[in-house]
Every structure is written in C-alpha cells, then in structure tokens.
C-alpha positions in Angstrom: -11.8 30.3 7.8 -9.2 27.8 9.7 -6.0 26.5 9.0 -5.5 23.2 7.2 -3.2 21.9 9.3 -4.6 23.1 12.5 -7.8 21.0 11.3 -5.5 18.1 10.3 -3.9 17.9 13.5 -7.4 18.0 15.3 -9.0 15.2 13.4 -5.7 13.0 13.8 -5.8 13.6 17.4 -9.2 11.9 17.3 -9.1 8.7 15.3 -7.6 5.9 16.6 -6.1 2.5 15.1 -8.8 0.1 14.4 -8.9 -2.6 17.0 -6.5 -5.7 16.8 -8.1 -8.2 15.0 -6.4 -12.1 14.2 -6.9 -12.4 10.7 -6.0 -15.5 8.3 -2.7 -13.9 5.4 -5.2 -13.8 2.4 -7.2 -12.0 5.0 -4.5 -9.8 6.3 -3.3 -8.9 3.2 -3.5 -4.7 2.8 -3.8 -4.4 6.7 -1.0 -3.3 9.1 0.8 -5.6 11.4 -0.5 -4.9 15.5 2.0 -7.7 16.8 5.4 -8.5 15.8 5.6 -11.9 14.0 8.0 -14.7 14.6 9.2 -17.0 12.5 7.8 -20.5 13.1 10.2 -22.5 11.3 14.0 -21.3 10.2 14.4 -20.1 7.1 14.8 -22.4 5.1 13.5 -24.9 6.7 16.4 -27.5 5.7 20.0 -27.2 3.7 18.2 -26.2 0.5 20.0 -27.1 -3.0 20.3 -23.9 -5.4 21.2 -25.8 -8.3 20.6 -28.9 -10.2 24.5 -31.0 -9.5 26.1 -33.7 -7.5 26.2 -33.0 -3.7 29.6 -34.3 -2.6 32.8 -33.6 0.2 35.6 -31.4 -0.7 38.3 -34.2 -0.5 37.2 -36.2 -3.5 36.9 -32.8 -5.6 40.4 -31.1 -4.6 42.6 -32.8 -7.6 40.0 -31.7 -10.0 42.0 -28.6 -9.5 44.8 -28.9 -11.1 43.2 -30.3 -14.7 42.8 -34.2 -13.6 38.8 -35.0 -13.4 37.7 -37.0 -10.6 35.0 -40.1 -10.9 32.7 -40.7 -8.0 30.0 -43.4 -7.1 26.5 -41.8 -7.5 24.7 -43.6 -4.7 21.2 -42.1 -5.8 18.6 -38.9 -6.5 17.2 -36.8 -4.2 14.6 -34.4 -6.1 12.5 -31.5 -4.6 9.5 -32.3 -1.8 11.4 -36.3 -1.2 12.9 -37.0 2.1 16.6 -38.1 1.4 17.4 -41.7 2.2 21.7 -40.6 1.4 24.3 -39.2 3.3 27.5 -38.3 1.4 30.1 -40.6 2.4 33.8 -40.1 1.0 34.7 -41.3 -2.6 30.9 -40.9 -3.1 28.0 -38.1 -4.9 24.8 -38.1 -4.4 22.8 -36.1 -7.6 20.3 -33.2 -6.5 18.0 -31.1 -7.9 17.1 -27.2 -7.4 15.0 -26.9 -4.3 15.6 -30.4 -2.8 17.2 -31.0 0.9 20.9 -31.5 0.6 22.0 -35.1 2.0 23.9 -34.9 5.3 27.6 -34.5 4.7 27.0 -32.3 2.0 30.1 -29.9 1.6 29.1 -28.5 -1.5 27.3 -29.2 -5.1 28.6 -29.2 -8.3 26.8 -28.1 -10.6 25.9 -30.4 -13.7 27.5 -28.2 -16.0 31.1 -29.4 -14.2 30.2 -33.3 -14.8 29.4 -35.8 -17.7 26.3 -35.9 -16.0 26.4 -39.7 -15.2 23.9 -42.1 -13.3 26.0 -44.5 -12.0 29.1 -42.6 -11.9 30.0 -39.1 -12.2 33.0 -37.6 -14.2 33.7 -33.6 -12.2 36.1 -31.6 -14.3 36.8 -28.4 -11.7 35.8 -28.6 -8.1 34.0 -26.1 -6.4 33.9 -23.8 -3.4 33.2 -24.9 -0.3 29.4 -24.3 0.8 28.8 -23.7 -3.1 24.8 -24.3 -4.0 23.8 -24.6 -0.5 21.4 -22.7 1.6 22.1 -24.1 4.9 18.6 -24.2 7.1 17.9 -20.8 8.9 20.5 -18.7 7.1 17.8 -16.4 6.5 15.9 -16.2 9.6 16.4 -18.0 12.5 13.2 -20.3 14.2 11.7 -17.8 16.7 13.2 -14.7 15.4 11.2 -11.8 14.1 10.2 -12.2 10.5 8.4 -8.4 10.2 7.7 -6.2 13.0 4.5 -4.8 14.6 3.6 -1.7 11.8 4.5 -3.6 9.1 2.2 -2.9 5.8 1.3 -6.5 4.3 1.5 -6.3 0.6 2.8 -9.9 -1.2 6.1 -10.3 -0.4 5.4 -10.0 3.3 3.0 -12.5 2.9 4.8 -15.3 1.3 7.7 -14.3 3.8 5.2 -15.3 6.6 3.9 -18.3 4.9 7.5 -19.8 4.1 8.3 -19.3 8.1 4.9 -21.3 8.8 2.9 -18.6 9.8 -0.6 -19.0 9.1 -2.5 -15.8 10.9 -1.2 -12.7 12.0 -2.9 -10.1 14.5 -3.2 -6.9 12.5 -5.0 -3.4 12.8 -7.2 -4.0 10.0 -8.7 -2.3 6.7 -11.0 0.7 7.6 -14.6 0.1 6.5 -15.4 2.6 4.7 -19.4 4.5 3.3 -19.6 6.6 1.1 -22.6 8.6 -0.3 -23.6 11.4 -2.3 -27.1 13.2 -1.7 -28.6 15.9 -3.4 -31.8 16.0 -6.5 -28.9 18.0 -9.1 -27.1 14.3 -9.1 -27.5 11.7 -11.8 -25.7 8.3 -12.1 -22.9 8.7 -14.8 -24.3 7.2 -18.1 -28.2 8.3 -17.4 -29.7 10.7 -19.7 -28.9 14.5 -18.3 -30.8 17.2 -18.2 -29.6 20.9 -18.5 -28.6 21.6 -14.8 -28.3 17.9 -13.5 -24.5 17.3 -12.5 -23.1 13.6 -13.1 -22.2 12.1 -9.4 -18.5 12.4 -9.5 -18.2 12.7 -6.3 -19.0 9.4 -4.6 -17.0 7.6 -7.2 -13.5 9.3 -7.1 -14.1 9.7 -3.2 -14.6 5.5 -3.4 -11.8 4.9 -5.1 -9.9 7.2 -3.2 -10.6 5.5 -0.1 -9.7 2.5 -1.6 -6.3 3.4 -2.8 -5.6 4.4 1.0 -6.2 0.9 2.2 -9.4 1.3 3.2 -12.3 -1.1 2.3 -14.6 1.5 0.3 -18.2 1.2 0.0 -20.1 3.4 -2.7 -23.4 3.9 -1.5 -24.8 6.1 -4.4 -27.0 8.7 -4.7 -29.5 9.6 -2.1 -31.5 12.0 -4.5 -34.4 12.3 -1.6 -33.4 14.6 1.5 -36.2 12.6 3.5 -34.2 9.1 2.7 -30.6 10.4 3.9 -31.6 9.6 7.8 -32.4 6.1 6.7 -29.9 5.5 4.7 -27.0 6.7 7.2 -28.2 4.6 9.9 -28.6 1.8 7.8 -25.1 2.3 6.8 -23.6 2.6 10.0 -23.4 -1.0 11.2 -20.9 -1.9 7.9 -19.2 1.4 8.5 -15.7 2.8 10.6 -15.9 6.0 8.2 -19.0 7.6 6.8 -17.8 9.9 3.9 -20.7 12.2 2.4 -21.0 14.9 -0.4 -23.4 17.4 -1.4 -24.4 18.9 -4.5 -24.1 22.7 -4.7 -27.6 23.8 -3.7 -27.9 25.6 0.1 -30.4 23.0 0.3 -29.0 19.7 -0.3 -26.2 21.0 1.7 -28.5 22.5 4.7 -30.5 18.9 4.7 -27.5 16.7 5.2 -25.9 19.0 7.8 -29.4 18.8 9.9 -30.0 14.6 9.5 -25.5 14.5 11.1 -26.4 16.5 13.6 -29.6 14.6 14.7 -26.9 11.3 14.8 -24.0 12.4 16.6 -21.7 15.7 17.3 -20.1 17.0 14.2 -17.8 20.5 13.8 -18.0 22.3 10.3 -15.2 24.7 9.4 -14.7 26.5 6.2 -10.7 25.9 5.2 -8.0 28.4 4.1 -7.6 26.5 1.0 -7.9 26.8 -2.8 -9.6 24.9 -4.2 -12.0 25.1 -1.2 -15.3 24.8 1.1 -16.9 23.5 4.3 -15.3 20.5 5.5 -17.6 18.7 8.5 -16.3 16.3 10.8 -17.3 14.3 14.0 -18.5 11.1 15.2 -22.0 9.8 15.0 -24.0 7.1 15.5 -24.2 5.0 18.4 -20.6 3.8 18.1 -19.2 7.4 17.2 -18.1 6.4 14.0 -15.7 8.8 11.8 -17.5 11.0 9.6 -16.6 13.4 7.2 -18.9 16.0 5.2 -16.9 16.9 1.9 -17.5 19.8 -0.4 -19.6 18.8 -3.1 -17.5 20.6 -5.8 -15.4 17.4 -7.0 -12.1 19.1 -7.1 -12.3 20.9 -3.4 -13.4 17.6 -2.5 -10.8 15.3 -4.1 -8.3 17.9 -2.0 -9.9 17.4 1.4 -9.8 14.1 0.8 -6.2 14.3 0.5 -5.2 16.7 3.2 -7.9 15.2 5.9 -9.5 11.5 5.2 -6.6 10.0 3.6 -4.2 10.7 6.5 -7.1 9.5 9.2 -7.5 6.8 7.1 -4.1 6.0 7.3 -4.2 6.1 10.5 -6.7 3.7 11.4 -5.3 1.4 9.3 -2.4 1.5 11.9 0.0 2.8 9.6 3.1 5.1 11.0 3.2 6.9 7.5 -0.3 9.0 7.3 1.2 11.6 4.9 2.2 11.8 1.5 5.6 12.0 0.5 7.0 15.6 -0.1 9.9 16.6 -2.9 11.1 20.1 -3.4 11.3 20.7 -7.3 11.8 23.3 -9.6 8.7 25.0 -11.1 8.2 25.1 -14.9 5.4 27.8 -15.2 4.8 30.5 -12.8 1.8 30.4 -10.7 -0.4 33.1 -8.8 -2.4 32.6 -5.4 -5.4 34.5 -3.9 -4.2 35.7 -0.8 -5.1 34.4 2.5 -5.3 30.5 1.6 -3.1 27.8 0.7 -3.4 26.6 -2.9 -2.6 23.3 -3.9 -2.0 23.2 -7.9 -2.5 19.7 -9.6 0.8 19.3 -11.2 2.9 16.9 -13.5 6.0 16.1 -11.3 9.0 14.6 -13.4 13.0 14.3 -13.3 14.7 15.8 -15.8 18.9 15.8 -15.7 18.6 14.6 -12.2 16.4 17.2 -11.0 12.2 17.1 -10.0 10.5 19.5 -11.9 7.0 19.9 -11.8 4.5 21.8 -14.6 0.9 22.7 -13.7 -1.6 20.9 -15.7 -4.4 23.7 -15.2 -6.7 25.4 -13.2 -7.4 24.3 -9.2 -10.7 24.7 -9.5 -10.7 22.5 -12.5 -11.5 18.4 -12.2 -9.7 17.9 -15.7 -6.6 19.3 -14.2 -6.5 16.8 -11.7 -6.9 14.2 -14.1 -4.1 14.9 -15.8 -1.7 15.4 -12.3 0.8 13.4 -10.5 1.3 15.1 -7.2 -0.3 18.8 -5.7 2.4 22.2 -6.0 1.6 23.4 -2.6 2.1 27.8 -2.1 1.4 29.1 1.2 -1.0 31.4 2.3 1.6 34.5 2.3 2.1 34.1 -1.6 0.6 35.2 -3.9 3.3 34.9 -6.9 5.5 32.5 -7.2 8.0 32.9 -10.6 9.5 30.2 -13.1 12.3 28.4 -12.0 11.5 28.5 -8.2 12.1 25.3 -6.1 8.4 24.9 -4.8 6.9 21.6 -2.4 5.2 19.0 -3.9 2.7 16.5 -2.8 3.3 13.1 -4.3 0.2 11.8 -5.3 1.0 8.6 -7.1 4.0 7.2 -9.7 3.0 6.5 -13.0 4.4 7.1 -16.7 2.4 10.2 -18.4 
C-alpha cells in the first residue's frame, strides 16, 4: 500500500492548468482568471447621484444652518440613463434622481426629505455636507487599473464587476471537461427493477456531481454493463473529455476488464492506498492527447474519498485555481473513535460550533454510504492511531457549509 499524500503529490505534479482560453462573462462564469483584467472605463463611469434630491453649491445652502431655509431656482430634471443639459450655477438647484449623472458644478445633493420638494422652486431646511450623495467618476476604480487579478475565481459578483468597468471577455483557464462512467453487469440504473445481487449505480452519479461541485463540467456517461463495449465507449468519449473518471463494480472481473481496455489506451499506474475507507486507485494519461484519467474503487464510499483526496484537488488544479485543497479546522471530538492500524481513516463527521468552539460528531461507519450522507466535513486520524478518546482536538476536512 502507498501513502495518500505521496500519491497526491504525484498526480498534482502531473496535471497542468487547462490552456488559456478568451471566453465571453456568461461563458467565463465558474472558470479562473489566466490574465489580469483592467478596468475599461472608471468606476463609475460619471459623478453618480446616490439619492433622489436637488444637486446644488455649498454657498446657497450655508444659512440653512442656522434654522433660516433657503429657496432656490430649479432650472430642470435630470433622471437616470439622460445626458444632463444643466450645470449648477449659484442661487440655482437642479433636481436628480438615484443613479443619474450629477450636473457639473455639483457640490453636493440634498436629499428630498430636506426640501418642500418644489418644481419650480425649492424650499431646503438644513444644508448638507459637502460631497454628500455623490459618487464622483472612478472613486472605485480607476480607467486602466486592475479590476481582479490573474487567479481570480469568477462567481457573480466578479462578473457584474467586469461588466460595469466595460469588460466584455476575459482570458481564463477554463472549466475542466469532465467523463465519467461506471462499467460492470452487477450495475442497474437507480429506479429499474433489481434483482437479488444487482447494485444500484451510485457510483457514476455522486462521482458526477462531485466533479461538478469542483468546477468542473461533469459528464455522466452511465453504465457500460458490456466489458466488450468499454473500449468503444472510452474512445468515443475522449474527444469531449480533459478527465476520464471510471468505476467498477466489485467483481475481479469487471474490475480486471477495465484495467486491460486503460492500458490498451495509454499508460496508467494502479496503487492500493493506506486509507480507510479504501482500494485501488488507477491513474495516468491515455488517449492520443494523454488525457487525465482516474480508475476509482467501485465501493461508493472508498470512492467518494478518493475523489476527495485525489480528483478534486487535480481538478482544482486544472481549473487554474491556487486553492486545490479543502479547508482544514482543528475541533474537539464528541465520540471517541478507533482506527485499524497502518492506514489513515477519514470518518464522515457533523462539524459544528458550539460556545465558540468546532466540534465535530461522527455520523457512522467509514465504510458506510449513509454516513456520508449525513456528514459535513471528514475527521482525519493518522496512520499511527489507533484510538483516539472524547474530547480530543482532532483535523477536519471541510467538506461543504450547510444547516443540518
């Protein structure tokens, strides 16, 4: 058996980031950032109003001060989207909505809560500060400078930040493509009638998902119940494919006739990992581009693990990302656990705060796919333990953040 992280480190060492790719924002969205990205336009693009009021100069306002309102001129409207046709001159307001370009000689806007809200003329009962209500035009970001850096992870608001600079495409490391298939004649499609022996396909569909919560783009190819269709069907699949993902049912032979049709395709390494819950783990590249490929256990729990300690941080990877690995906490255990000895366990969990502290509670069995179900992040005890008590501050693997 081998070290997880001695694999790890070996099949990091060997993917890359996809290639750059220019990519329209909807497009881009999900993908890492290859290029820094300037800002096209300042942000804002103009003095922007904050508030519905009168835009006016500081003079005229001052002896609203002292309890004495002050009457002005209203020389027009400027509303959101129009061009303004006003300057402020003294003695004079010009009224402006939220979102519209302040006039030129703006000093500040009351807001209409400080006026009788005239037309024609305006009554303002306080005055306010200077530079109140105004964004003046690249306060935010300057024109040319950068809006996100290269390695920045486009989710929504790092989209509309690019769109309100006037950025329409960004070069980015884009979304992994990734296959995945389960072969084997013990699988059925969840919801077809089973017979005594026949295992639903988990597999392929947690291992999808998985993929997709990564950032990948997932692709379930199903069941390939037919050892003489799995050549076929991987090369078929390769052209749509950066990652090739497979499982295996539990039979020496469904297992024995997907490791010979990899090999016939490209050079693969199988190891069998110090871990609990565990199995063979294959990777290597095949194909004639040397795509990734990874050959998980076909028990749905070791698999869902190796997914987590060795696809999801190459994944990560070739998404361009600089954060591969899940975040870690140290919290206090609320059940003691026990280890076989030789291999690291990783025990689905519930991980919570309680008085200010993580604390984390088993949820069962590793070797259990209802466990996992149930689990928020992976209680991780080294190889040398086989005991650890109640109470003692353990790692965690964060899986996800959710309520119970």
């Amino acid at each position: 058996m081998i070290d997880i992280t001695e694999f790890a480190e070996f099949v990091l060492a060997d993917v890359k980031p996809i290639a750059e790719l220019e990519l329209t924002l909807l497009d881009a969205h999900g993908s890492v950032l290859a290029q820094d990205v300037a800002a096209v336009e300042p942000l804002p693009a103009f003095d922007r109003v904050s508030y519905d009021g009168y835009a006016v100069r500081m003079g005229d306002i001052t002896p609203a001060a002292g309890g004495s309102p002050v009457r002005l001129h209203v020389v027009g409207t400027v509303d959101p989207g129009a061009s303004t046709g006003f300057s402020v001159q003294e003695g004079m307001a010009v009224r402006v909505r939220a979102g519209s370009a302040a006039p030129p000689g703006s000093e500040t806007i009351v807001p209409s809560s400080w006026t009788d809200e005239g037309a024609v003329t305006v009554e303002i009962t306080r005055p306010t500060a200077e530079g109140s209500g105004i964004q003046r035009a690249g306060s935010e970001l300057a024109a040319g400078a950068v809006a996100l850096a290269a390695g920045t992870y486009l989710r929504s608001a790092q989209i509309g930040l690019l769109a309100a600079v006037g950025v329409s495409r960004a070069v980015m490391h884009p979304r992994p493509r990734v296959v995945v298939l389960a072969s084997g004649a013990e699988f059925v499609q969840p919801g077809a009638v089973r017979r005594v022996g026949e295992l639903y396909d988990a597999n392929s569909l947690s291992l999808t998902t998985a993929a997709l919560e990564a950032g990948a783009l997932a692709y379930r190819v199903g069941l390939v119940p037919d050892s003489s269709q799995l050549l076929d069907t991987l090369e078929d699949q390769l052209v749509r494919a950066d990652c090739v993902i497979a499982t295996v049912g539990p039979s020496a032979a469904s297992q024995q006739a997907l490791h010979d049709v990899v090999r016939r395709l490209g050079t693969v390494r199988t190891e069998r990992l110090a871990v609990e819950p565990g199995g063979s783990v294959t990777y290597g590249r095949i194909g004639f581009d040397e795509t990734v490929y990874f050959g998980l256990p076909g028990d749905p729990a070791s698999a869902l693990v190796a997914f987590e300690l060795l696809v999801r941080p190459a994944l990560r990877r070739m998404l361009g990302s600089t954060q591969v690995q899940r975040p870690v906490v140290r919290a206090r255990l609320t059940t003691g656990l026990r280890s076989s000895p030789g291999v690291r366990s990783y025990v689905p969990a519930w991980l919570d705060v309680r008085d200010n502290v993580y604390v984390v509670e088993p949820t069962g069995s590793p070797a259990q796919l209802a466990s996992y179900g149930r689990a928020n992040a992976l209680v991780v005890i080294d190889a040398e333990t086989t005991e650890v008590p109640e109470g003692t501050t353990v790692t965690a693997l964060l899986l996800e953040r959710r309520n119970p």
